[in-house]
Wavefront OBJ file of the C-alpha trace (Angstrom):
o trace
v -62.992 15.530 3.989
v -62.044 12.888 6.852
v -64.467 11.208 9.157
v -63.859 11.078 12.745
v -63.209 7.295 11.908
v -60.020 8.275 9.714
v -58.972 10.772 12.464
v -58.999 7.994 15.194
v -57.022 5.632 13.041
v -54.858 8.258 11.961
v -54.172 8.733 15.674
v -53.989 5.147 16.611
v -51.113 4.393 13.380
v -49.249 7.563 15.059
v -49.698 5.726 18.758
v -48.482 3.014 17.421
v -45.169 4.147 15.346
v -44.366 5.618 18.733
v -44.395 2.914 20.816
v -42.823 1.068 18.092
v -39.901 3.599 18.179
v -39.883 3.378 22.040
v -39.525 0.209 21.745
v -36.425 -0.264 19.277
v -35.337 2.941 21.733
v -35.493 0.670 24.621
v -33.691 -2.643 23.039
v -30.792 -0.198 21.980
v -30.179 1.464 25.287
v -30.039 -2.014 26.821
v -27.493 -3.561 24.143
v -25.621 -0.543 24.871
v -26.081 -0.369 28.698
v -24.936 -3.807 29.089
v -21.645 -3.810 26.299
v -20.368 -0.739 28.474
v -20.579 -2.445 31.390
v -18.424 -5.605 30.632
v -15.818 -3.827 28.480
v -12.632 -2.560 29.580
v -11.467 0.611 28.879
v -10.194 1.136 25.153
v -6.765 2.573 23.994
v -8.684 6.203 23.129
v -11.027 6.430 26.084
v -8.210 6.475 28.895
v -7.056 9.407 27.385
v -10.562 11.100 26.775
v -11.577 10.262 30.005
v -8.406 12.263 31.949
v -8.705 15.048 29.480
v -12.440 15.632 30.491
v -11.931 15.748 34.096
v -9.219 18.413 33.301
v -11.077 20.472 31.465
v -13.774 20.734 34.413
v -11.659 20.838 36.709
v -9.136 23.784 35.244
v -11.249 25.314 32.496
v -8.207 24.715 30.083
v -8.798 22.848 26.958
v -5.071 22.042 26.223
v -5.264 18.265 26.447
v -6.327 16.040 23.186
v -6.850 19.024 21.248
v -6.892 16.510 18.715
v -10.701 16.433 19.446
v -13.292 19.079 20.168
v -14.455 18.537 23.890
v -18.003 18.319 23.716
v -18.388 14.592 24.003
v -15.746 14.290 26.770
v -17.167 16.633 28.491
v -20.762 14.854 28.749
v -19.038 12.077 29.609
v -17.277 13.297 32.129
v -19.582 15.568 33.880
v -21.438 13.029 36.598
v -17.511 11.842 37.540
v -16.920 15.765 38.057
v -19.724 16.074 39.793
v -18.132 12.811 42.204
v -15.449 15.064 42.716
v -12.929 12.970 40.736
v -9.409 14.583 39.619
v -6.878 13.609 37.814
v -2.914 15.385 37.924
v -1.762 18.121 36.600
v 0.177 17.304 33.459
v 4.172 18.459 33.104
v 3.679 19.676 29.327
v 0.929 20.572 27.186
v 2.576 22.283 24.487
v 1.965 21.063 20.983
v 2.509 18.517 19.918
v 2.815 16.734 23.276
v -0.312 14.518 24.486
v 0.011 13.790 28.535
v -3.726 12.988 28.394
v -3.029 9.039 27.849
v -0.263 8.865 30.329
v -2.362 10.705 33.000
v -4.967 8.880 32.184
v -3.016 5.315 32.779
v -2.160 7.276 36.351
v -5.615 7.628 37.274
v -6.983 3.668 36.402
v -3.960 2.897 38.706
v -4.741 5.636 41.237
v -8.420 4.014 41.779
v -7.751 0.431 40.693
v -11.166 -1.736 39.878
v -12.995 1.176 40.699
v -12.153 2.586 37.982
v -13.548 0.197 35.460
v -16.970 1.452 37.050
v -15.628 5.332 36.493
v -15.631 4.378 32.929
v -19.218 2.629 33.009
v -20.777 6.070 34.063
v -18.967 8.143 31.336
v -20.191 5.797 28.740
v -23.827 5.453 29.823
v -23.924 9.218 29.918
v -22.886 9.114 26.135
v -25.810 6.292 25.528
v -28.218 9.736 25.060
v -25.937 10.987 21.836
v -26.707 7.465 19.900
v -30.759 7.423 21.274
v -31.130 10.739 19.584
v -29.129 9.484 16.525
v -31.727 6.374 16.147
v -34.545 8.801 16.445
v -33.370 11.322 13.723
v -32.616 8.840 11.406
v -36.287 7.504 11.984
v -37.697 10.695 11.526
v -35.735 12.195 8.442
v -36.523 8.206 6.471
v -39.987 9.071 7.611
v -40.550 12.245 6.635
v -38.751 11.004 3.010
v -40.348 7.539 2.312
v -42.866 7.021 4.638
v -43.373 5.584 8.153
v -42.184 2.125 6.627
v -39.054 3.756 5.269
v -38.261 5.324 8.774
v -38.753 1.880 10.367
v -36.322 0.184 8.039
v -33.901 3.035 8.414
v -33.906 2.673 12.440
v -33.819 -0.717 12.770
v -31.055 -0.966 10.483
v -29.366 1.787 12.639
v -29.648 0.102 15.775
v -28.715 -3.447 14.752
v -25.448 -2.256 12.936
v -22.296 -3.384 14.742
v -20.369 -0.594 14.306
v -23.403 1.809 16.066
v -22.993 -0.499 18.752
v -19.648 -0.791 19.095
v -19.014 3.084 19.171
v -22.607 4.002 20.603
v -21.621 3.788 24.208
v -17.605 4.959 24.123
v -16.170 8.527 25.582
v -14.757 8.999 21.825
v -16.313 11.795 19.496
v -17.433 9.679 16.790
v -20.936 8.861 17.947
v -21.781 12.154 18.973
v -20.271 14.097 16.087
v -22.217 11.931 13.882
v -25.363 12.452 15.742
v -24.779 16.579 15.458
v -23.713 16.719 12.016
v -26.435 14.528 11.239
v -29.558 16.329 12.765
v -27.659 19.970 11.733
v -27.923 18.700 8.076
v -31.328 17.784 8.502
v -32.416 20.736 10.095
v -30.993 22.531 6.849
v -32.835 21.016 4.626
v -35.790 21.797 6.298
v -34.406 25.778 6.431
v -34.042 25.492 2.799
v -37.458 24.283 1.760
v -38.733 26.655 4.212
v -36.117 29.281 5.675
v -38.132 30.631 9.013
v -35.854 32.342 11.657
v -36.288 29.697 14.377
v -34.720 27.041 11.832
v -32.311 29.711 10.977
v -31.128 29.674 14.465
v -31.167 25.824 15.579
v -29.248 25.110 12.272
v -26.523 27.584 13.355
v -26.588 26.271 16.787
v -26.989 22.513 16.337
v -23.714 22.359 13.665
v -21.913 24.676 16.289
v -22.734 21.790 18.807
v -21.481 19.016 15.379
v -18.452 20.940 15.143
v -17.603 21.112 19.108
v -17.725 16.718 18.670
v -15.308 16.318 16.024
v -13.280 19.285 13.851
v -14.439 17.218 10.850
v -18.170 18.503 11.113
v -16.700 21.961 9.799
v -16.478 19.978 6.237
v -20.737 20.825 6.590
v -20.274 24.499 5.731
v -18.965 23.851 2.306
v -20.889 20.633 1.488
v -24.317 23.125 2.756
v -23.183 26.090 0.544
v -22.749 23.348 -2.383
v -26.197 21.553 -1.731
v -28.279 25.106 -1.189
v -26.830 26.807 -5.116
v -27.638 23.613 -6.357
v -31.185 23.471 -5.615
v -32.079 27.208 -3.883
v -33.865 27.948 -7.343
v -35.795 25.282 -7.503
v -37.136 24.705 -3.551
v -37.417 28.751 -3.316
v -39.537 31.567 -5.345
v -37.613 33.423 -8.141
v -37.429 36.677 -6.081
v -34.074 38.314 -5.802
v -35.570 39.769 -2.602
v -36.066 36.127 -0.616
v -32.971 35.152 -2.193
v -30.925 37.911 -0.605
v -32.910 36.879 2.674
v -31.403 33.422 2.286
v -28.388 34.848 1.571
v -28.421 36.601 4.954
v -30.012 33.977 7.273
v -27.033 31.438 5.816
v -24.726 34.154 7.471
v -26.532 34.011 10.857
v -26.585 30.456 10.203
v -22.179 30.408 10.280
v -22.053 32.821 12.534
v -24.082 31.476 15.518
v -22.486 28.121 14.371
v -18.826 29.754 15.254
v -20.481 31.892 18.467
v -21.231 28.623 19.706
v -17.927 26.574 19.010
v -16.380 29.472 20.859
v -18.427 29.493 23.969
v -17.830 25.364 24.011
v -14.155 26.444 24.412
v -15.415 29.275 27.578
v -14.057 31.383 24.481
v -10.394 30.192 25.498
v -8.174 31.879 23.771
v -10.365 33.270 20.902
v -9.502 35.728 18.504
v -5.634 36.089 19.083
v -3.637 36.742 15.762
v -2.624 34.380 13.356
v 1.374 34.737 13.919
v 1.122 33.734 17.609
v -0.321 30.109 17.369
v 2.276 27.363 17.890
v 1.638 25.063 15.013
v 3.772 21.955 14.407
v 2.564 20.546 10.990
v 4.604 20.786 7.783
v 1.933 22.353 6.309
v 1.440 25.370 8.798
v 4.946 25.945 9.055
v 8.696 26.803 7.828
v 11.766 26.260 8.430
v 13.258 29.484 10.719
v 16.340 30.019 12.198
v 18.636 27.051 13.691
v 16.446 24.956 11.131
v 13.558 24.731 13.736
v 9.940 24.885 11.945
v 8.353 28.179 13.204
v 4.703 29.564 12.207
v 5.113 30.333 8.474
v 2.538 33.156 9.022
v 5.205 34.570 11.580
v 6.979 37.996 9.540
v 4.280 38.212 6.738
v 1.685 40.708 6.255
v -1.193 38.792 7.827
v 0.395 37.715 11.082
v -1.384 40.382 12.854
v -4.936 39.042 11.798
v -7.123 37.557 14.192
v -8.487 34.042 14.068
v -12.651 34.018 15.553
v -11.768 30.581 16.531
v -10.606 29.298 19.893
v -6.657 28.638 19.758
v -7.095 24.772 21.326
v -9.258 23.881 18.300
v -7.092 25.568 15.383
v -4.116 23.890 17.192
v -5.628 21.173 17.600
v -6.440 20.689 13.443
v -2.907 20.941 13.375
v -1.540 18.653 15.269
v -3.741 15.801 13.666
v -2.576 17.113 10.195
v 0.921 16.821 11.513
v -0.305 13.121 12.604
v -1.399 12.268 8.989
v 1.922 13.666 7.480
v 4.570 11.429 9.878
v 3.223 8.066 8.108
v 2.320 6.533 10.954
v 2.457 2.072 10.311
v -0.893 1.067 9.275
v -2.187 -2.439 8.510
v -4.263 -3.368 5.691
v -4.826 -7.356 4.954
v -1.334 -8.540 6.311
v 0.442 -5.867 5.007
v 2.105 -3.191 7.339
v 3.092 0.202 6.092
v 4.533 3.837 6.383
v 1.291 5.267 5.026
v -2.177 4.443 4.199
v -4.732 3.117 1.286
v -7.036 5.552 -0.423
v -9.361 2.455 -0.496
v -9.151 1.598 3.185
v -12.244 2.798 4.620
v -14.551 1.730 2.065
v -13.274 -2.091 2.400
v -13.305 -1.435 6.085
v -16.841 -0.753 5.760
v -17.329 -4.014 3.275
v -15.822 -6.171 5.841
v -17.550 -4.586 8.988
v -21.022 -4.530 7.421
v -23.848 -7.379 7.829
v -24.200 -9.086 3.998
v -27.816 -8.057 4.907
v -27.391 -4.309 5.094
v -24.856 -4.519 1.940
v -27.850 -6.315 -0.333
v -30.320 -3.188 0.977
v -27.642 -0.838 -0.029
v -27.688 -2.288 -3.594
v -31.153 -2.510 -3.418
v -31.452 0.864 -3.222
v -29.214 2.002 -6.136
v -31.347 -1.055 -7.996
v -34.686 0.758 -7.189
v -33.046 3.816 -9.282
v -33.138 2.325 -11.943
v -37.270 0.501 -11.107
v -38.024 3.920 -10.563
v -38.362 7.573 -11.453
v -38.657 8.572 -7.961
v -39.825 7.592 -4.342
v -41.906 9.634 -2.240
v -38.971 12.500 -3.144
v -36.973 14.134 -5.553
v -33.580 13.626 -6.448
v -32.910 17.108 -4.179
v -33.729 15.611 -1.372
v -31.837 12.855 -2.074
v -29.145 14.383 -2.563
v -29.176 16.255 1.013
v -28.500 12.540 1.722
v -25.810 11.268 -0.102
v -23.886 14.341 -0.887
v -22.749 14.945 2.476
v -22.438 11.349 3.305
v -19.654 10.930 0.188
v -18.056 14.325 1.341
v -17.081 13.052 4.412
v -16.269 9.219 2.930
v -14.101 11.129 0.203
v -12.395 13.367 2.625
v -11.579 10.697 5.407
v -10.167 8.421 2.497
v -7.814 11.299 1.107
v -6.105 11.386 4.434
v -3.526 8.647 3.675
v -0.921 9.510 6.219
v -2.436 6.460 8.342
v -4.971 4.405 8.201
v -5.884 3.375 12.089
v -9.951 3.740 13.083
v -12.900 3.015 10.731
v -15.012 4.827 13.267
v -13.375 7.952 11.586
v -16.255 7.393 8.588
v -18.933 6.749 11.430
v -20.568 10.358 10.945
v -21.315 9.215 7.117
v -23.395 6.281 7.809
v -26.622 7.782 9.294
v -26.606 9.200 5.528
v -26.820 6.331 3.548
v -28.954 4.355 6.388
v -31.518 6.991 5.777
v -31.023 6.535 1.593
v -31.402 3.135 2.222
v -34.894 3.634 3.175
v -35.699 4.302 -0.485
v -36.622 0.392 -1.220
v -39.778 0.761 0.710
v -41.227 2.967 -1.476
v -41.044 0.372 -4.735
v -45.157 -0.588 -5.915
v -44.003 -1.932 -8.765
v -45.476 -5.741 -10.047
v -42.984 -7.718 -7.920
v -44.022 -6.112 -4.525
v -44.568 -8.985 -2.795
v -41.002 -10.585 -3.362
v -39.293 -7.461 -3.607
v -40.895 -6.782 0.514
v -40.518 -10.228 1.457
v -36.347 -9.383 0.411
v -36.420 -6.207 2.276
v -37.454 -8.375 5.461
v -35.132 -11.076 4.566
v -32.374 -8.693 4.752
v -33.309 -6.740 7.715
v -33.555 -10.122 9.793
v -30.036 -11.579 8.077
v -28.139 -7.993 9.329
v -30.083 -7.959 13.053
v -28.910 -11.818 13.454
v -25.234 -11.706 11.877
v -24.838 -8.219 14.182
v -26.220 -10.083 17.483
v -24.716 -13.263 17.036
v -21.436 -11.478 17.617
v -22.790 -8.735 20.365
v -21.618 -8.166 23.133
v -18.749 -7.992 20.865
v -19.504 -5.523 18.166
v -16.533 -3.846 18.145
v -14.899 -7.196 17.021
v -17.313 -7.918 14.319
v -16.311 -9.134 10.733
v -19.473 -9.983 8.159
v -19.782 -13.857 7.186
v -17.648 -13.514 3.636
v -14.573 -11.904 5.411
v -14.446 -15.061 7.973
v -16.455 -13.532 10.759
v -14.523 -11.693 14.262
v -12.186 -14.859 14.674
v -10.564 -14.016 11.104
v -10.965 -10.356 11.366
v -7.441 -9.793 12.392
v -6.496 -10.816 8.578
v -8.135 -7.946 7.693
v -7.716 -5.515 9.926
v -6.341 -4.138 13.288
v -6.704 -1.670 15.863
v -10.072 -0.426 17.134
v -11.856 -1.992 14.318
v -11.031 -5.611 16.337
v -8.710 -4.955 19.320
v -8.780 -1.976 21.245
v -8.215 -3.037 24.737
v -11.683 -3.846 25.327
v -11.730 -7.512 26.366
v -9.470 -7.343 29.419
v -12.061 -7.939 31.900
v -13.327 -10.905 30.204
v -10.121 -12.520 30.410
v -9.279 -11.634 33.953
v -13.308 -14.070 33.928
v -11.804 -16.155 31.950
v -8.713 -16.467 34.543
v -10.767 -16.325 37.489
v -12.420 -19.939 36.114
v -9.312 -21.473 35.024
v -6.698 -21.463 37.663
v -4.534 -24.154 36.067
v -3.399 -21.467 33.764
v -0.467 -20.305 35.685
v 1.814 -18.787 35.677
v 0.321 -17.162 32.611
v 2.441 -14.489 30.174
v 0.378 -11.940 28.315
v 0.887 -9.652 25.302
v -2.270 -7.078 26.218
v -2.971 -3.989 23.549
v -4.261 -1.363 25.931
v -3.024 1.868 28.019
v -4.420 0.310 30.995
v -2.101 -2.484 33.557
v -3.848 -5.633 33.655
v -2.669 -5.796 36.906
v -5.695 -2.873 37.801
v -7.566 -5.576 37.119
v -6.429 -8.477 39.089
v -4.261 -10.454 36.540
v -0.649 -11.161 37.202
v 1.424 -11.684 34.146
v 4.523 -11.227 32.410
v 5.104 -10.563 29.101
v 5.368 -13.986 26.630
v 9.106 -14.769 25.401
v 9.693 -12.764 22.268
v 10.315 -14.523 19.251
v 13.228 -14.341 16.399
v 13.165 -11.361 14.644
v 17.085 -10.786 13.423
v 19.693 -13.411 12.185
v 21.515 -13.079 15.553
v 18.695 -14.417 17.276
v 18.807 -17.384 15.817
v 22.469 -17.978 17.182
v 23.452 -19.336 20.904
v 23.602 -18.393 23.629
v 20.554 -15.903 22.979
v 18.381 -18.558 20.641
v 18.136 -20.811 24.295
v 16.220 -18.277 25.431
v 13.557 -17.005 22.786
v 9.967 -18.281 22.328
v 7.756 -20.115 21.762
v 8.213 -22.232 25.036
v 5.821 -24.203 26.860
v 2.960 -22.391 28.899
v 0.043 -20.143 29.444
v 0.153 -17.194 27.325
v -2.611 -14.202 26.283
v -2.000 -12.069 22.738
v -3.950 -9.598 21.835
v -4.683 -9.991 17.836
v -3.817 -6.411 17.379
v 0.206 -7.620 18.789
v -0.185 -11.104 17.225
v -0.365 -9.084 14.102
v 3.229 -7.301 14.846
v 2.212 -4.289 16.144
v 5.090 -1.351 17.439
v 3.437 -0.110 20.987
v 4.251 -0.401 24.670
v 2.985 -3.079 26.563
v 2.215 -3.896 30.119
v 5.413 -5.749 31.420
v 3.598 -7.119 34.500
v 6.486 -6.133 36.398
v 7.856 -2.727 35.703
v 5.773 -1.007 33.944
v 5.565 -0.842 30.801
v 8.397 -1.635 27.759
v 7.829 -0.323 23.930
v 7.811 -3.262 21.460
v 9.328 -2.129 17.947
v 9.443 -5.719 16.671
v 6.974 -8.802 15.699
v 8.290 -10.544 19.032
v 5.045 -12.555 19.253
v 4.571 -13.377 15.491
v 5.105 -16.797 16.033
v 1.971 -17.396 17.728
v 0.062 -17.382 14.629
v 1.820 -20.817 13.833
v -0.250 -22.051 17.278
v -4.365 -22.650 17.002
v -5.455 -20.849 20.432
v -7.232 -22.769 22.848
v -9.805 -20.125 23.192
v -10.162 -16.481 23.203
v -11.225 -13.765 25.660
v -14.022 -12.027 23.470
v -12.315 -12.138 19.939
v -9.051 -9.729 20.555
v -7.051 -11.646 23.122
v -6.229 -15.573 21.985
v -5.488 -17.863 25.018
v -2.915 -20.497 24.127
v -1.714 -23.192 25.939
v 1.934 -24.336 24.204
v 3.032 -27.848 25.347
v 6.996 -28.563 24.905
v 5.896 -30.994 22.019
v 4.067 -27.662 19.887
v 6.876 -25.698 20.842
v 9.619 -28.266 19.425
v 7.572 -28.556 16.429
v 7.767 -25.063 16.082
v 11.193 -24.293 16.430
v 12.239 -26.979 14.100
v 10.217 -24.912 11.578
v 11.892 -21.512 12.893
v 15.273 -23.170 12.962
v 15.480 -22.669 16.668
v 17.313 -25.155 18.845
v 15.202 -27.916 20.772
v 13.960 -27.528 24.365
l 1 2 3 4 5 6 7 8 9 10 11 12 13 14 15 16 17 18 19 20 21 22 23 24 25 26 27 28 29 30 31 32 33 34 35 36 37 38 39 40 41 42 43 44 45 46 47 48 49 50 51 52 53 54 55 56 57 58 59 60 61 62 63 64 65 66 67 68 69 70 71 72 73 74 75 76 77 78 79 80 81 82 83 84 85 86 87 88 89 90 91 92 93 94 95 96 97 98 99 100 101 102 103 104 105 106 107 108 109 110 111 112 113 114 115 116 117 118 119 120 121 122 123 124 125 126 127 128 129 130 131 132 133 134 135 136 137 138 139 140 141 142 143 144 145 146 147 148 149 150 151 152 153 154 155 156 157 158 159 160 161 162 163 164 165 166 167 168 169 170 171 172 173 174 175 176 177 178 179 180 181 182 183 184 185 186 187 188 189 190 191 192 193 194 195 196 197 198 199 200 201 202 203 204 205 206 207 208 209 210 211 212 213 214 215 216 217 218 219 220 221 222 223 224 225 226 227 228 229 230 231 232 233 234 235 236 237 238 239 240 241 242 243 244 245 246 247 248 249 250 251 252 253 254 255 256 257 258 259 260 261 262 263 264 265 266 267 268 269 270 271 272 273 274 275 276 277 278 279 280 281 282 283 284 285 286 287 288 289 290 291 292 293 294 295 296 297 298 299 300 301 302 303 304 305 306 307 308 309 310 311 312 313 314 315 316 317 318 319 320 321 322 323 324 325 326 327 328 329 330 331 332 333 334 335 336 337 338 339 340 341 342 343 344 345 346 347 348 349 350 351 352 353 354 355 356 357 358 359 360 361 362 363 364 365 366 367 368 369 370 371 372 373 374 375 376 377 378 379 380 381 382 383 384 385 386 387 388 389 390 391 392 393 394 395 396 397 398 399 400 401 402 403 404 405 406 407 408 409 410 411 412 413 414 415 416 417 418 419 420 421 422 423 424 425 426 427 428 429 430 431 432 433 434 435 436 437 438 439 440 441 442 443 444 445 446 447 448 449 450 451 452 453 454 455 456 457 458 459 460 461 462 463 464 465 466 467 468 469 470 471 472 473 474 475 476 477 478 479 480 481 482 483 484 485 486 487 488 489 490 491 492 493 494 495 496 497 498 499 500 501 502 503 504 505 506 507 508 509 510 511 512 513 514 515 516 517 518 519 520 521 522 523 524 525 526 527 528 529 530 531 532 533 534 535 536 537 538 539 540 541 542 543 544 545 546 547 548 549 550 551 552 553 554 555 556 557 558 559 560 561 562 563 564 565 566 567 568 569 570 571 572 573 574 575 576 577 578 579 580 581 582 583 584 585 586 587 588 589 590 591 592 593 594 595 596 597 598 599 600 601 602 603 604 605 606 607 608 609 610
């Protein structure tokens, strides 16, 4: 029996874990406050931004059906609520995607002001990762103890790539948070299947799979996890099993009931022949050799779909993204396709050493001992969905872009993590004193870089200012940096005139720089022959490149005089025979060529002297 003295301290070590969590609540809202504040827009969030003021604005859900619109949605609501617009788009058809050119329109439409527009949609998505951080906490709690749950949180919040993503109008964060908390919630319905968890399962993975269409990979990975252990976590009654049977219906259905009404029920329920799908594998070749809808003239054309048409097209188009190959960069190499292996050395490269050593830690305490403070069925609500979602990201080898696409598996193994601190074995001393060790060693490698998160490379793979040699894109240089350049600019006024080679669907011009583009380099044998070898780079100057272009990358830039002209070559390749002067955060490198560098260079290129 307890004495009032162990009630009080029971209540003042509860006191205490919550301020504690308020606390590491706090210190992440700030970090993430502050990083959308001084970050430019990114390549994805122009477009998610115009396609969430349309869908307010019209009701329609046609643009970057790509995506569920939850997230942009929540993001966009207090800049609805401003009265902001954007156009109406010419096409919306499938597989057409206006929302990045009508977003461009409306950053030049409202000019700096928009930069702000963009700070408001991101701190209303600061919410998603705060709840993220706090399930996490409570899940590692409820597993391995209040020690477990601290380790687990901390870990969460210090991690580059939650603070890189935490505070953008992309789906990643708060599909993760959803699919998360729904899986959680489940195991709790399976150990004890009440009608109240029955219903906030159902609702909370609707609200997972209304963030990001990969959250419907939960129903199968839940259906796998609850045969597995159902006999063990329930009584041997066929009668409560039947029950189970039955809520785990109402569980799918209110799940679908409410990724319907996230869609206003757009579009739900019309028959499977009359969708406009695009992919190879949805369609056939008809007449004229145009694909059509290879359910079109077959016997279950007529069926209806309980989905809303914007999301099933949506699946679609992304599956007709994976099958055109897009280029992808792994490691210096560019190619039509991906690596099965990409995300996981992503994740090797992008992770603090510190979090790594916890992670092998953990699958070290496995073998120290039986069991923590929970069975392997627990456990396995843990890393069983976590490896689903790895595995199935990794199979999709079409393209390898965004290691944010493996974001929603994380909060799994952070939580698995939390294991170590339930080792009481003869070497607890050391073995807490490494736990520690490592939790500092991640929080300092991840801060050391922050603001810049999303730029973040661990110590072994060279840190952010090699990163490039491993990889591109959003996991270094997504357009993010362009307001600390036009800083950097603002300071230096000797560097003019100044040509720039910026990564981003926004004009730096918005923001106050003039430019042109940089000289573009030899890329054919006819370049290297007069009259047109006079006039190719490098020459002498001031000149910006964004890593993700000094890498060779096929996109349209920002002319800085008529809009914008599609690069399909490594024009600026030969920058990476320069040493910058400096960079703008770690994805634009500032250069400064004098005719003497540039000589040297073109000697080397077999390029005529200046």
């Amino acid at each position: 029996m307890s004495t009032p003295n162990d009630r009080i301290g029971g209540s003042g070590v509860i006191r205490h874990q919550r301020l504690a969590l308020a606390a590491l609540l706090s210190f992440q809202t700030a970090l993430l406050a502050w990083s959308a504040i001084i970050h430019s827009p990114t390549v994805d969030e122009v477009g998610h931004l115009a396609a969430g003021l349309h869908h307010w604005q019209t009701g329609s859900f046609d643009l970057y059906r790509v995506n569920p619109p939850l997230v942009r949605l929540v993001a966009t609501a207090p800049l609805a609520l401003l009265g902001l617009k954007v156009e109406s788009p010419d096409q919306t058809q499938p597989p057409s995607r206006p929302e990045f050119n009508l977003g461009r329109r409306f950053v030049d439409q409202h000019g700096l002001r928009a930069f702000w527009y963009f700070t408001i949609a991101r701190w209303a998505c600061i919410p998603f990762a705060l709840l993220l951080t706090t399930v996490i906490g409570l899940w590692a709690r409820e597993l391995y103890g209040p020690v477990g749950g601290g380790l687990a949180a901390s870990l969460w919040v210090v991690c580059p790539n939650t603070l890189a993503n935490g505070q953008m109008i992309t789906p990643d964060t708060g599909g993760a948070v959803f699919a998360f908390t729904a899986t959680y919630l489940f195991w709790r319905w399976v150990k004890k299947p009440e009608w109240f968890g029955t219903v906030v399962s159902g609702g909370v993975l609707g609200l997972a799979i209304l963030c990001k269409s990969t959250s419907i990979l939960l129903v199968p990975t839940w259906l796998t996890l609850w045969c597995i252990v159902r006999y063990r976590l329930t009584p041997q009654s066929t009668d409560i099993r039947s029950h189970m049977v039955a809520k785990s219906f109402v569980i799918f259905s209110i799940a679908i009931y409410m990724l319907n009404a996230g869609y206003g029920f757009e579009d739900t329920g019309i028959t499977l022949g009359k969708f406009q799908f695009t992919s190879e594998f949805l369609t056939t070749t008809g007449s004229h050799g145009r694909p059509m809808n290879r359910f079109l003239n077959t016997g279950i054309q007529n069926l209806p779909v309980p989905l809303p048409r914007n999301f099933v097209e949506g699946i679609d188009v992304q599956k007709r993204d994976f099958e055109s190959g897009m280029r992808s960069y792994l490691r210096g190499e560019w190619r039509t396709s991906g690596w099965w292996w990409y995300y996981l050395y992503g994740l090797i490269v992008k992770t603090p050493v510190g979090t790594l050593a916890l992670f092998g830690i953990s699958i070290l305490s496995l073998a120290l001992m039986n069991r923590g403070s929970c069975g392997w069925r627990d456990e396995l609500f843990l890393l069983f969905p976590g490896c689903v979602i790895l595995g199935f990201v990794s199979s999709q080898t079409g393209f390898n872009h965004h290691l944010r696409y493996v974001l929603p598996a994380l909060p799994f193994f952070f939580v698995w993590i939390g294991r170590v601190t339930a080792y009481s074995g003869s070497f607890q001393r050391f073995w807490s004193l490494g736990i520690c060790s490592c939790l500092v060693a991640s929080a300092v490698s991840s801060l050391m870089v922050y603001p810049h998160s999303l730029s973040y490379f661990n110590e072994p793979a060279g840190g952010p200012r090699c990163g490039h040699d491993h990889l591109v894109d959003s996991n270094i240089d997504w357009g993010q940096d362009l307001l600390i350049l036009k800083n950097w600019l603002d300071r230096h006024i000797e560097a003019r005139p100044f040509g720039l080679a910026y990564f981003g669907y926004v004009d730096p011009r918005t923001a106050g720089i003039e430019f042109t583009l940089p000289p573009r380099g030899p890329t054919a044998p006819a370049d290297f022959l007069p009259p047109r070898s006079q006039t190719l780079g490098p020459r002498p100057g001031w000149y910006g490149i964004s890593v993700t272009m000094l890498r060779g990358y096929h996109y349209p830039l920002a002319t800085g005089t008529n809009g914008f002209d599609y690069i399909d070559a490594e024009y600026f390749a030969y920058f990476r025979k320069f040493q910058p002067l400096t960079t703008a955060g770690y994805s634009i490198y500032i250069y400064h060529l004098t005719e003497a560098d540039c000589n040297a260079v073109r000697a080397e290129l077999g390029l005529p002297l200046l």
